[in-house]
C-alpha positions in Angstrom: 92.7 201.4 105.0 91.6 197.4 104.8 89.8 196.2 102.3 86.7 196.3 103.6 86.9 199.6 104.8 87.3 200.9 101.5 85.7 204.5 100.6 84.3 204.1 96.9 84.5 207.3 94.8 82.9 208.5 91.8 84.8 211.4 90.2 82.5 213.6 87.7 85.0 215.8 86.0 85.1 217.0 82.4 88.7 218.1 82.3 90.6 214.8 81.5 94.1 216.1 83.5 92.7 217.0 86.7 90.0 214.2 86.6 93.3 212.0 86.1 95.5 213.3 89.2 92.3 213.8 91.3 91.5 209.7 90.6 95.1 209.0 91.2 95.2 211.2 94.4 91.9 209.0 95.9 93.4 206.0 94.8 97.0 206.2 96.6 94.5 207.3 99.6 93.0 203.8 99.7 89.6 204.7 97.6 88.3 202.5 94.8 87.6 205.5 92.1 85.6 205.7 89.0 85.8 208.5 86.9 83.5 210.3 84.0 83.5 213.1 81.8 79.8 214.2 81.5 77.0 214.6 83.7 74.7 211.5 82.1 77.8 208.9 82.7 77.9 210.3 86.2 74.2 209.5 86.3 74.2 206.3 85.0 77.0 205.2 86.8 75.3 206.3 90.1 72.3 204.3 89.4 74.4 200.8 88.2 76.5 201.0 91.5 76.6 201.8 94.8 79.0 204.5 96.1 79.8 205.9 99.4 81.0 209.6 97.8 80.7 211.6 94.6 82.6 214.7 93.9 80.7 216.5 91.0 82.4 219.1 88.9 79.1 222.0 88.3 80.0 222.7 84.8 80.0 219.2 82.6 78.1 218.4 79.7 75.4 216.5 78.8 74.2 217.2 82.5 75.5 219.8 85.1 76.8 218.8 88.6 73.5 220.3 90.5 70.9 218.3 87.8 73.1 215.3 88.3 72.2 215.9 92.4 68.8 216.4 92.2 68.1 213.2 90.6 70.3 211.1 92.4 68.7 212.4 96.3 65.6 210.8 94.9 67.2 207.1 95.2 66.9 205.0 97.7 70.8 205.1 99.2 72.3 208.2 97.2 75.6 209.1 98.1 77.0 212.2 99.8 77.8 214.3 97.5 80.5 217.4 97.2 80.1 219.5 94.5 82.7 221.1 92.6 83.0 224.5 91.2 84.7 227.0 89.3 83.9 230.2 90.6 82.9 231.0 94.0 79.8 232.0 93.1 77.6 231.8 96.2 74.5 231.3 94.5 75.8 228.0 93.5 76.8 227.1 96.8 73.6 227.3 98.7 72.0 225.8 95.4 74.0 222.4 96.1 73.7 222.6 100.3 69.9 223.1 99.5 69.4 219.8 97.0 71.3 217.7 100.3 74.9 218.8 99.0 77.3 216.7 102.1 79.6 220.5 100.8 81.4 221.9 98.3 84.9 223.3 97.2 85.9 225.9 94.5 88.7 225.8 91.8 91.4 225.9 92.8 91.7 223.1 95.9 94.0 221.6 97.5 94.5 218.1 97.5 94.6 217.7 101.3 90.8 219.3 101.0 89.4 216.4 98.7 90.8 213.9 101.2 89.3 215.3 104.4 85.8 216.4 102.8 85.9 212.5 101.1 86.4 211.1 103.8 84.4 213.1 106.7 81.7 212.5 103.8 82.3 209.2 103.8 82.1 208.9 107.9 79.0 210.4 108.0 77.4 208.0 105.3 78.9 204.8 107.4 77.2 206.1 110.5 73.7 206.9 109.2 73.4 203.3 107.5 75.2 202.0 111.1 72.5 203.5 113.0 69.6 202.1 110.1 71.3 199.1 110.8 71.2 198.8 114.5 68.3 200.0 114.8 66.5 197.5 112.4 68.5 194.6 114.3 67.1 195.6 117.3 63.9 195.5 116.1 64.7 191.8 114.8 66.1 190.7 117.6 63.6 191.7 119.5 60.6 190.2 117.8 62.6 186.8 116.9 62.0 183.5 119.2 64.8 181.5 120.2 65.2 178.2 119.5 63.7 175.9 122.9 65.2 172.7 123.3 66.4 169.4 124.7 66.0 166.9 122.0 69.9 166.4 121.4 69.6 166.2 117.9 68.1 169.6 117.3 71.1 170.5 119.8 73.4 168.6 117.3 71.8 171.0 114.5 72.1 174.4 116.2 75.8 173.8 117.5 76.3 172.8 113.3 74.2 176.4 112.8 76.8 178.1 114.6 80.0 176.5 112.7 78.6 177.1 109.5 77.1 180.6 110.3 80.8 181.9 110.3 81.4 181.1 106.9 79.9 182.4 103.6 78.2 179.5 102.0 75.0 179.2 100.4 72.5 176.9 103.1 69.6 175.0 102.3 67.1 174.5 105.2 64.5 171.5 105.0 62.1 170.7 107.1 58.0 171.4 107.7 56.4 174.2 108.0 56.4 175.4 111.2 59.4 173.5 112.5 61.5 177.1 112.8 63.9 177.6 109.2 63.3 181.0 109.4 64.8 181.3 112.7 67.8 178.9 112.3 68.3 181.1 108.8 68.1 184.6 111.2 70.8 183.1 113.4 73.2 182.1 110.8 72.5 185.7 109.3 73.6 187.1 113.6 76.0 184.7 113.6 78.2 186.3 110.6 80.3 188.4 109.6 77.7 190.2 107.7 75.4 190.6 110.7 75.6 194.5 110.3 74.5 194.4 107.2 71.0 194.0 105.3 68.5 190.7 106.1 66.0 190.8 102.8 63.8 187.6 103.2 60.9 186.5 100.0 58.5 183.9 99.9 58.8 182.1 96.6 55.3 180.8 97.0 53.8 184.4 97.8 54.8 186.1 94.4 53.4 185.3 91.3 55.6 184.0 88.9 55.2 187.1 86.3 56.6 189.4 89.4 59.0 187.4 90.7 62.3 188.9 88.3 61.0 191.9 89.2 60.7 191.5 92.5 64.2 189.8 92.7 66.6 192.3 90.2 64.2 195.5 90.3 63.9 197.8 87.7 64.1 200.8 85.5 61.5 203.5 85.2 59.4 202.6 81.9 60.7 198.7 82.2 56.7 197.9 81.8 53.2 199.7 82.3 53.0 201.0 85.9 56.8 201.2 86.3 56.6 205.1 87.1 59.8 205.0 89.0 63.4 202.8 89.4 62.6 200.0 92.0 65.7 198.4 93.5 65.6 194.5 93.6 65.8 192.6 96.6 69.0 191.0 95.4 70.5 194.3 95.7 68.6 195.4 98.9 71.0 192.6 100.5 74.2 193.4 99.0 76.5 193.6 102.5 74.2 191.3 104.2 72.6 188.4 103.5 69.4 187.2 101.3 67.0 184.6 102.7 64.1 182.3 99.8 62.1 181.1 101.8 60.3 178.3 99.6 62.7 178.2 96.9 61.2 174.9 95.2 58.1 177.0 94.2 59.9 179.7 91.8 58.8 178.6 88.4 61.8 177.1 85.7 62.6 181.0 84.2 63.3 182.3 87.5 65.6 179.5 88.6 67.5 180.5 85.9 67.7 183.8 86.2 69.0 183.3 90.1 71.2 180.8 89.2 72.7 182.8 87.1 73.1 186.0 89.7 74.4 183.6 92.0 77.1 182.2 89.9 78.4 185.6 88.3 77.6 188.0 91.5 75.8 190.4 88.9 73.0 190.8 87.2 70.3 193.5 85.2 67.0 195.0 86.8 64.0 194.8 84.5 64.7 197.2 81.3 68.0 198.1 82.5 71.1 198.0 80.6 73.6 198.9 83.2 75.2 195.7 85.2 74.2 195.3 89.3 77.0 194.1 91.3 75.3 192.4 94.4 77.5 190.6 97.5 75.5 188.5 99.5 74.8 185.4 101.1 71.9 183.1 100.2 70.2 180.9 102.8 67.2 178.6 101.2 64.5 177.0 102.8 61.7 174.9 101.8 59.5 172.5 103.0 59.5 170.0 100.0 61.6 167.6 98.8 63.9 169.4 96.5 66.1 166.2 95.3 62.8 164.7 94.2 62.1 167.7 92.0 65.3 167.4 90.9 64.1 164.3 89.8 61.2 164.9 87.7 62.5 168.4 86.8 60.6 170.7 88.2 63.4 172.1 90.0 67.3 172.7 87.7 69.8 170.8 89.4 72.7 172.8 89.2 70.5 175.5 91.0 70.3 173.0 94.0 73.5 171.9 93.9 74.4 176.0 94.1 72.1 176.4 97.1 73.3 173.5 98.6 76.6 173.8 99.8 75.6 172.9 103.3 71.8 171.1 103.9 70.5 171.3 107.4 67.6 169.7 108.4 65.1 170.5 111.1 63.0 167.9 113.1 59.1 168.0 113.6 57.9 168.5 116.8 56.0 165.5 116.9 59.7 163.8 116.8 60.5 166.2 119.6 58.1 165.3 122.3 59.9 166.0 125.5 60.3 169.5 124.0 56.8 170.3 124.4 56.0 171.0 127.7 59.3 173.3 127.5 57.6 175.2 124.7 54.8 175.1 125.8 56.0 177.1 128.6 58.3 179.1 127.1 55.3 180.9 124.8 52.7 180.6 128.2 55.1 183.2 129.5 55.5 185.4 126.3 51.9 185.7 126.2 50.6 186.4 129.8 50.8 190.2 130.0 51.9 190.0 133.2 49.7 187.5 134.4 50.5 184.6 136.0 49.3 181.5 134.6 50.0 177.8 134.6 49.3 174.4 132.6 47.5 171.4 134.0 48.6 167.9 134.2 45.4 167.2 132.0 46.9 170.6 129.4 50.4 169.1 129.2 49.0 165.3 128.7 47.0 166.6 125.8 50.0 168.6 124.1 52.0 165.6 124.4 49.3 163.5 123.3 48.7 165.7 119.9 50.8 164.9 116.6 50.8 169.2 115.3 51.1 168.9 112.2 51.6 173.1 112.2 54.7 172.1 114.7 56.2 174.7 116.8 54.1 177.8 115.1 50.8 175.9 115.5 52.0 174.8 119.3 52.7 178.4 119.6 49.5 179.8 118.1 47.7 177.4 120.5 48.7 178.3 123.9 49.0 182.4 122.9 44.8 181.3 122.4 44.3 179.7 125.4 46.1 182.3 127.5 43.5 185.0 125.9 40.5 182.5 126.6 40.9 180.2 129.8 38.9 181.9 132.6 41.1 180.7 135.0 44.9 181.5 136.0 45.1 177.4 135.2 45.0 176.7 131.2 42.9 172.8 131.3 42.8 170.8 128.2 39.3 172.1 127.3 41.1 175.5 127.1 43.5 174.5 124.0 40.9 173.7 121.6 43.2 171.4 119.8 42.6 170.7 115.9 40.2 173.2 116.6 37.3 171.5 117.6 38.7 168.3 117.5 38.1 166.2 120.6 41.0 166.6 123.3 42.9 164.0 124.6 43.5 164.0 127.8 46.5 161.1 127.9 48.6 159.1 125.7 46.0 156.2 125.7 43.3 158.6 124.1 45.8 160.0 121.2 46.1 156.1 120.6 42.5 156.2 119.4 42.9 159.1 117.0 42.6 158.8 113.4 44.9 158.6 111.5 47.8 162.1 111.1 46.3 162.9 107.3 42.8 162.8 109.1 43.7 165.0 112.0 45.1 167.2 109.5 42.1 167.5 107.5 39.8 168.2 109.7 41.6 170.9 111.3 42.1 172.9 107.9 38.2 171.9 107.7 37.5 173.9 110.8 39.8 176.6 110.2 38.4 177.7 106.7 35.3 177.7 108.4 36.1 179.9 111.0 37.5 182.6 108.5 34.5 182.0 106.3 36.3 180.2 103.7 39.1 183.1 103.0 42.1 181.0 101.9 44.3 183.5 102.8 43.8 183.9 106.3 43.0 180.3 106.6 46.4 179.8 105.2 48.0 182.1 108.1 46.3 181.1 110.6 47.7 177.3 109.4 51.2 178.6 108.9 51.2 176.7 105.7 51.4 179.2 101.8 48.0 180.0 100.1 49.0 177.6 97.6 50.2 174.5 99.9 46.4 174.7 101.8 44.8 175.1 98.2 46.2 171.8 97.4 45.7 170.4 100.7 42.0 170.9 100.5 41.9 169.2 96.5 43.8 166.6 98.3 41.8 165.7 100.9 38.8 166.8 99.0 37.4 169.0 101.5 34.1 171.2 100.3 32.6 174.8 101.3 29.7 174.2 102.7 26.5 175.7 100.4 25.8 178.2 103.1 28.9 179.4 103.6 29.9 183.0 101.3 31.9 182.3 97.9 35.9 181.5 98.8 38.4 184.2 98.8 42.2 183.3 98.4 43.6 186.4 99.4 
């Protein structure tokens, strides 16, 4: 058996000989085995670690085999369990098959028992997560874009996403928002050796700071009011697979630490808990700020950077990527015709090209998925687009001359869009592809006021 085929066991058995040659049997099988004497170290065990089998003995103390069951099917990846007895009592035997029991065996076994029950238990573990698995890739796959383009250094970038995708290092993506980190991060994730396992993505700007541990290392029942029940972190959710931070430079100082510090020992406690988390996965970062700068004034810990930065890939605007357009353009015209047939004027693609999208490729895409709902005609014209929305289209490169300034355009597009959703930050703030707290300080920035009619703000 290689090594990452490994079966791991927990062995609950009060009677230190036979827990001893029943360990030692797994173990010359090829199984990494952990033993305990009582039902409440079988619990706890259970609940610090993952494992693919346990083999309960019934009569234990501190907790019997069949309690120990019944609380572990109530986690979120329990694992199959065979439960052990000494007497054949049949009673006890539909009690186990009836709390989710994978079967059970009675005093005295044989040997050769353990090993096909562990390992048929095992089998049938591996191909329920496999089919979890495939199924959510599927759905991934199926909903992701692929990457459009011509612009050879974007094609210099993805041929350096597929060399590094191979290996295990920690990547930081830069770039704006919009310009497709996400997706380059979900192709290094396809690209790996870990591509059947997990993909567990958090925004660091969407959770407030006081949830953020929890969100990332979980935790017990009790940790803190309202923790009715153990929540599994998403730092474990990824073990196998691989764990991608989207806007990493807005977790706040203590939670730097605390990932740091996950990262560099491959372990770490949920909230309350006292038992240690081993975790295996690969990080992938993003963000859309200037990390070495925070660095710099120390909002951000360097040897956190340095730890997510083992290889930095950058991503291009699109207003760098002009000849791309029209190919985009294009490319998300057909994803959104419903069968329909439509096409972009001269005066359309003139005006595309003429724009500087400061939403890049998301707000190109959210542009013509509009005008294919809208235009009257199967032709999409310029008027159709509705470009800065409500901004003045250009119909050539001459006219985008004229236009004010980039920060200007900017402006008064997030003007228009916070008055079309009445002022709600939060859908303002998808509909920009930009974080509720980047458009907050966008609009102190550029000092951009609700008008007096309009209803009071909303940022969520």
């Amino acid at each position: 058996m290689n090594e990452t085929s490994r079966i791991k066991v927990l062995v609950a058995e009060d009677e230190p000989h036979l827990s001893a040659v029943l360990a030692q049997f797994l173990i010359e099988r090829g199984c990494d085995v952990l033993t305990c004497a009582d039902g409440r170290a079988a619990l706890d065990a259970l609940r610090a670690e993952s494992f693919d089998v346990a083999l309960l003995d019934i009569l234990m103390p501190a907790m019997d085999g069949l309690e120990v069951l019944r609380a572990v099917r109530e986690d979120p990846s329990p694992p199959e369990v065979i439960i052990i007895t000494g007497n054949a009592s049949i009673d006890s035997a539909i009690g186990a098959m009836k709390l989710g029991a994978y079967d059970y065996l009675t005093k005295p076994y044989r040997m050769a028992e353990i090993d096909v029950l562990v390992r048929r238990a095992w089998e049938k573990r591996r191909l329920a997560r496999e089919h979890a698995m495939m199924h959510a890739r599927l759905a991934r796959l199926d909903a992701a874009d692929e990457i459009v383009t011509e612009y050879a250094p974007l094609r210099a970038v993805l041929s350096l996403v597929q060399r590094v995708a191979r290996s295990d290092s920690a990547v930081l993506l830069s770039g704006e928002s919009g310009t497709g980190k996400e997706l380059v991060a979900r192709m290094l994730h396809r690209g790996s050796a870990r591509a059947d396992g997990p993909w567990v993505d958090l925004n660091g700007a969407a959770i407030a700071a006081d949830r953020m541990e929890s969100e990332l290392f979980g935790y017990e029942k009790g940790a803190f009011a309202g923790a009715g029940e153990r929540k599994l972190g998403l730092l474990e959710m990824a073990s196998g697979g691989t764990f991608f931070l989207d806007q990493v430079g807005a977790l706040d100082p203590k939670a730097q630490g605390k990932l740091l510090r996950a990262l560099e020992q491959g372990t770490f406690y949920r909230v309350g808990g006292t038992q240690k988390i081993r975790s295996d996965f690969r990080i992938i970062a993003a963000t859309n700020q200037d990390i070495a700068a925070q660095v710099g004034d120390g909002t951000f810990r360097a040897d956190l950077y340095y730890r997510i930065n083992t290889v930095s890939i950058t991503l291009p605007p699109l207003r760098e990527r002009a000849a791309d357009i029209p190919l985009l353009a294009r490319h998300f015209l057909q994803r959104s015709t419903n069968g329909v047939q439509r096409t972009l004027s001269v005066e359309a693609l003139d005006a595309l090209q003429a724009y500087p999208w400061p939403g890049n490729v998301r707000e190109l895409r959210n542009v013509i998925e509009r005008a294919a709902l809208v235009a009257p005609g199967a032709e999409i014209r310029a008027v159709d687009l509705a470009l800065g929305a409500g901004m003045p289209v250009p119909s050539s490169r001459a006219a985008a001359d004229a236009l004010t300034s980039l920060d200007e355009v900017e402006r008064r597009h997030i003007d228009v869009v916070l008055r079309q959703v009445n002022w709600h930050q939060g859908r303002a703030a998808d509909v920009l592809g930009i974080s509720p707290k980047t458009l907050y300080r966008k609009i102190r920035e550029y000092g951009i006021s609700r008008p007096r009619h309009a209803p009071p703000a909303e940022s969520a």
